[in-house]
N, C-alpha and C positions, 0 to 999 in steps of 0.2 A: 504494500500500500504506500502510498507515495505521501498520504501525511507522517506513517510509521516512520520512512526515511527520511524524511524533511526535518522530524526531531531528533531521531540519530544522529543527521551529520550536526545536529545545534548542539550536542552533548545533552538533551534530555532525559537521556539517562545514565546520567555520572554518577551519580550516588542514588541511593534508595529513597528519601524524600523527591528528588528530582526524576526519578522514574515514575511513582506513585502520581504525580501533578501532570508527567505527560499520558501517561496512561489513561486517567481519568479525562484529559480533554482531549485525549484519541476516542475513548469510548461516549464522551456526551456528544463531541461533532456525528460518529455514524450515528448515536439514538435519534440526531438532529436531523439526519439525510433521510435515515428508514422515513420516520414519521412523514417528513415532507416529502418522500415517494410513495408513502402509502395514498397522502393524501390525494397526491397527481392520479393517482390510478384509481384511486375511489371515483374521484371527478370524470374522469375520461369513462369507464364504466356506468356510470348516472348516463351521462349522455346519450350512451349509447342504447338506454335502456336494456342493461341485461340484467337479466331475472335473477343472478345467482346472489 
């Protein structure tokens, strides 16, 4: 993943506090993308009216 690598080359995880903080804003940005691809797909399905 290229946010995972973007905080490795930053030294995000140099020690275990600084791993712990990128970790946790590795994991809130994807809980942040699902939801708003959940949402895109919800939307596009409404539209389309399908039954499921």
């Amino acid at each position: 993943m290229a946010i995972h690598r973007a905080q490795t080359l930053r030294f995000g995880y140099g020690s275990v506090p600084q791993g712990y903080r990128s970790l946790a804003m590795l994991v809130g940005l994807l809980f942040t993308r699902v939801l708003l691809r959940y949402q895109q797909m919800s939307t596009a399905l409404d539209i389309k009216l399908y039954p499921g």
